[in-house]
ROZA-143334 format. One record per atom (N, C-alpha, C): residue number from 0; atom name; x negated, y, z. Coordinates in nm, 2 decimals, always signed. Layout:
N
NODE  nudren  guza      c1      c2      c3
NODE     NUM    CA       X       Y       Z
...
This chain:
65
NODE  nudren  guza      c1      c2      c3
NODE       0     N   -8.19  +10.09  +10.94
NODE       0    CA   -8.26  +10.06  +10.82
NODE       0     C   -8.32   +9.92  +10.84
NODE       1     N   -8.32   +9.81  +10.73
NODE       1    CA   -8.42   +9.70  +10.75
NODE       1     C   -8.52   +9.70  +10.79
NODE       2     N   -8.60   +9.63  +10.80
NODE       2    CA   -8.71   +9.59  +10.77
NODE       2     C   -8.77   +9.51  +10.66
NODE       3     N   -8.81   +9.58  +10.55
NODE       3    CA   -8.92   +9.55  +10.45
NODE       3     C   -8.98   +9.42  +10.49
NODE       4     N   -8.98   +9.28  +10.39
NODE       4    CA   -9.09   +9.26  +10.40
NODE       4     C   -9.20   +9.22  +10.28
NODE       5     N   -9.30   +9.20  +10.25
NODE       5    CA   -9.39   +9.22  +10.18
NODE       5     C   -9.44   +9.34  +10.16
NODE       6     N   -9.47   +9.41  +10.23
NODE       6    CA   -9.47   +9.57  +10.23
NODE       6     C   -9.69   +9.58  +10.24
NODE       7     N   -9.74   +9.64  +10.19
NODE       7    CA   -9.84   +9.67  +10.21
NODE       7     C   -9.88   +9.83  +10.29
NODE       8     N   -9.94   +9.81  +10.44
NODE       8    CA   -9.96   +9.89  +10.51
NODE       8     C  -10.14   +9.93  +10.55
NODE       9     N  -10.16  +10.03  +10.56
NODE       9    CA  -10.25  +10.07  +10.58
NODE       9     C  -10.30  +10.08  +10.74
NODE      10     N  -10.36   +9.96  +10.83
NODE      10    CA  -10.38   +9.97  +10.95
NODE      10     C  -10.55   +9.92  +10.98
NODE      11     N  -10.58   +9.95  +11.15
NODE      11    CA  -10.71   +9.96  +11.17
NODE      11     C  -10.78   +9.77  +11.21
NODE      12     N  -10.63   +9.73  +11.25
NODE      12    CA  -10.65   +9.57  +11.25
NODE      12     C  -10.53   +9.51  +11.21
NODE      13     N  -10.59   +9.37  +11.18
NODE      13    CA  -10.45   +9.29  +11.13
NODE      13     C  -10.34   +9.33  +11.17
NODE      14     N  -10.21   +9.30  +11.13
NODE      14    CA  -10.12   +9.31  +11.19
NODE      14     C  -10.06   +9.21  +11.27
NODE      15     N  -10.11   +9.07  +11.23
NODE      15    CA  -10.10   +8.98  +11.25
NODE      15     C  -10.07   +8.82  +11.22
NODE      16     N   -9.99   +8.73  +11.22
NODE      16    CA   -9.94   +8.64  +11.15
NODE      16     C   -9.85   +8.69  +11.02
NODE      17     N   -9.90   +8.63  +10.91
NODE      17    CA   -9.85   +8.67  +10.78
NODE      17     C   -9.88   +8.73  +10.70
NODE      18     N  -10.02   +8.79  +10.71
NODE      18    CA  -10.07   +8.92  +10.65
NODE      18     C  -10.19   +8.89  +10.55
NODE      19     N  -10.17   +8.92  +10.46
NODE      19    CA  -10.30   +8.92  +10.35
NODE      19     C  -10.37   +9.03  +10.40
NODE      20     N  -10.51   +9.02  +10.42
NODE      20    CA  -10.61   +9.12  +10.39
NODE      20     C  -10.62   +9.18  +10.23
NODE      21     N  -10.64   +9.30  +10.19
NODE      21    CA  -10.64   +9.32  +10.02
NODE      21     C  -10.76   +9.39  +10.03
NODE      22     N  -10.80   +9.47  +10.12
NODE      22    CA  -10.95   +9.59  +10.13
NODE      22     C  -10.96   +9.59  +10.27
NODE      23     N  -11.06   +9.67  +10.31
NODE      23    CA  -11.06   +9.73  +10.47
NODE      23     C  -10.95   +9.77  +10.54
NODE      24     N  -10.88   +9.73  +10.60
NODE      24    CA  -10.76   +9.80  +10.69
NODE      24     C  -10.60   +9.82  +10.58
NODE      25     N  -10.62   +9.75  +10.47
NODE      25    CA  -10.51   +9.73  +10.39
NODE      25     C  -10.45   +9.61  +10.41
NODE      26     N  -10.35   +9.61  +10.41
NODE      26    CA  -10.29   +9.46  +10.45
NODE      26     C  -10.13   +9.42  +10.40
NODE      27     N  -10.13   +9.33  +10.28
NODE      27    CA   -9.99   +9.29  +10.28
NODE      27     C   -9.98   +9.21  +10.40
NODE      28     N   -9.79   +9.27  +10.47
NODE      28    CA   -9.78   +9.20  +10.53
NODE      28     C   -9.62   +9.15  +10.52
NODE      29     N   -9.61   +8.97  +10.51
NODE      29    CA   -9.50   +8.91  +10.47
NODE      29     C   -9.40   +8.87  +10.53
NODE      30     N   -9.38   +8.94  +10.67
NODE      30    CA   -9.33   +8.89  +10.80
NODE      30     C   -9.24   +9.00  +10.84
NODE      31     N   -9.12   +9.00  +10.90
NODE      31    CA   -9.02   +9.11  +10.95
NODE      31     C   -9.04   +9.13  +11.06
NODE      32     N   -9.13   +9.07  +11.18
NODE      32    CA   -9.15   +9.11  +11.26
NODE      32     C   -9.31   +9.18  +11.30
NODE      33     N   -9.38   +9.07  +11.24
NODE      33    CA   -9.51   +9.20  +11.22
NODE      33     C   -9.46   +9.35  +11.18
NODE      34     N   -9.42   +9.34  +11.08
NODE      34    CA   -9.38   +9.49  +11.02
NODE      34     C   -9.30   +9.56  +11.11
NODE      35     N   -9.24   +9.51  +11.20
NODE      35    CA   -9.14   +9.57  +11.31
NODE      35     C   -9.27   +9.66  +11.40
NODE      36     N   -9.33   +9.55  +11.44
NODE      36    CA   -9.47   +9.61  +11.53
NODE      36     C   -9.57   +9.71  +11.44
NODE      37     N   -9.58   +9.72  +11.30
NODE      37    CA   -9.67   +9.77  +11.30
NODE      37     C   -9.60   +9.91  +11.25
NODE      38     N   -9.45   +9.94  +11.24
NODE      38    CA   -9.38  +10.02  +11.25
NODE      38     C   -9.38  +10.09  +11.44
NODE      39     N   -9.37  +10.00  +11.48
NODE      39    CA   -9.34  +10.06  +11.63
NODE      39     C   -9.46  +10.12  +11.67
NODE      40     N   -9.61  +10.05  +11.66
NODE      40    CA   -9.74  +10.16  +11.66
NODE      40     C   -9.81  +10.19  +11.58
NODE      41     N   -9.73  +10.18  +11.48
NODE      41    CA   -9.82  +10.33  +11.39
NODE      41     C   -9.80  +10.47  +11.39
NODE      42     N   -9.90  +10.57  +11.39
NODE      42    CA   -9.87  +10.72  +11.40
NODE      42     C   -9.74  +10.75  +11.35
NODE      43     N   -9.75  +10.88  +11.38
NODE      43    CA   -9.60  +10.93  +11.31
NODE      43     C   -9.61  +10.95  +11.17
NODE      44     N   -9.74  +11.00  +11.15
NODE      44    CA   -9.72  +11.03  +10.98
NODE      44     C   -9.81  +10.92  +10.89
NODE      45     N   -9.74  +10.75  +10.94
NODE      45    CA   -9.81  +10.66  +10.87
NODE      45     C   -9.72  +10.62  +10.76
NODE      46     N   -9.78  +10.59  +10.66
NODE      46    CA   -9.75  +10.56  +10.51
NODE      46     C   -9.70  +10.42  +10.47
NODE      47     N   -9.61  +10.42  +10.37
NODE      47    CA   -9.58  +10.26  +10.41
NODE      47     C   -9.56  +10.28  +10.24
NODE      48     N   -9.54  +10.15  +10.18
NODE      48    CA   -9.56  +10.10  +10.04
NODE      48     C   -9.47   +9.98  +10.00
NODE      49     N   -9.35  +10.00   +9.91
NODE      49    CA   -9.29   +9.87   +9.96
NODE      49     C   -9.27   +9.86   +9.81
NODE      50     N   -9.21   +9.76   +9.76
NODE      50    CA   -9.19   +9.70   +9.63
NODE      50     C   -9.33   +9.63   +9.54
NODE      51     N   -9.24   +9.57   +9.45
NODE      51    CA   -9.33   +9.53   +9.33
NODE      51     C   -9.27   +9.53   +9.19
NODE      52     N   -9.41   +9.54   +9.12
NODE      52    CA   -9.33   +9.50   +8.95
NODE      52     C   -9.44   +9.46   +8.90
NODE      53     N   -9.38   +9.36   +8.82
NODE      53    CA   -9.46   +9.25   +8.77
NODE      53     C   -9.42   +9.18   +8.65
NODE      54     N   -9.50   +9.12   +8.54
NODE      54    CA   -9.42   +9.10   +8.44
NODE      54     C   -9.46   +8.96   +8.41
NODE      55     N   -9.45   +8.87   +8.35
NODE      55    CA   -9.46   +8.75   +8.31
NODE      55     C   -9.51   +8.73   +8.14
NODE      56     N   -9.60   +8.60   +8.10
NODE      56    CA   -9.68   +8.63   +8.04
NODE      56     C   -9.63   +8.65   +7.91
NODE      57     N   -9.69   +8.77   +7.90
NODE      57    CA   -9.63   +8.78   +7.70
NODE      57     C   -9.54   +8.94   +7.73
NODE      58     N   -9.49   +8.93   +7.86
NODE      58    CA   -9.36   +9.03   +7.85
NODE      58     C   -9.40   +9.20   +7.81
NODE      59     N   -9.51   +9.23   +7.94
NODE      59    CA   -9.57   +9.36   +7.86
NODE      59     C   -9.60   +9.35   +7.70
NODE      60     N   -9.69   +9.26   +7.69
NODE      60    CA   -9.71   +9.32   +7.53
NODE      60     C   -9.60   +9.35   +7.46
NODE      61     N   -9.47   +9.26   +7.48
NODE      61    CA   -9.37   +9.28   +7.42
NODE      61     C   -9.31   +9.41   +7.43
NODE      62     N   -9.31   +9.47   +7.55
NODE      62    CA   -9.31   +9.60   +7.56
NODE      62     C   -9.32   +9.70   +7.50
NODE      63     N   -9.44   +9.69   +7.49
NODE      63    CA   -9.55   +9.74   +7.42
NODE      63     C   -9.53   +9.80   +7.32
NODE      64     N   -9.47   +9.68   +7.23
NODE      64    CA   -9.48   +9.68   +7.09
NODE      64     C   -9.36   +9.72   +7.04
């Protein structure tokens, strides 16, 4: 399987180079090898979050409507 990257993970410290802080212990992280490591020590039943959607200006409303 790849490695994700922009993935937002839920850890106790940075992950490291590449990583947005977003809350306490939340962290985008933009890097395939940080995410390799914080795959290799995270618990077994750790949670991972990958994707985005996003719209550009005007486009929801258009939606919308």
């Amino acid at each position: 399987m790849p490695i994700l990257s922009d993935t937002v993970v839920r850890t106790d410290s940075s992950p490291g180079a590449n990583t947005l802080s977003l809350l306490p212990h939340v962290f985008v992280v933009a890097d395939a090898a940080a995410m390799a490591s914080v795959i290799e020590h995270a618990p077994p039943d750790a949670r991972y979050f990958a994707g985005f959607v996003g719209w550009g200006e005007g486009e929801l409303d258009a939606g919308i409507e």
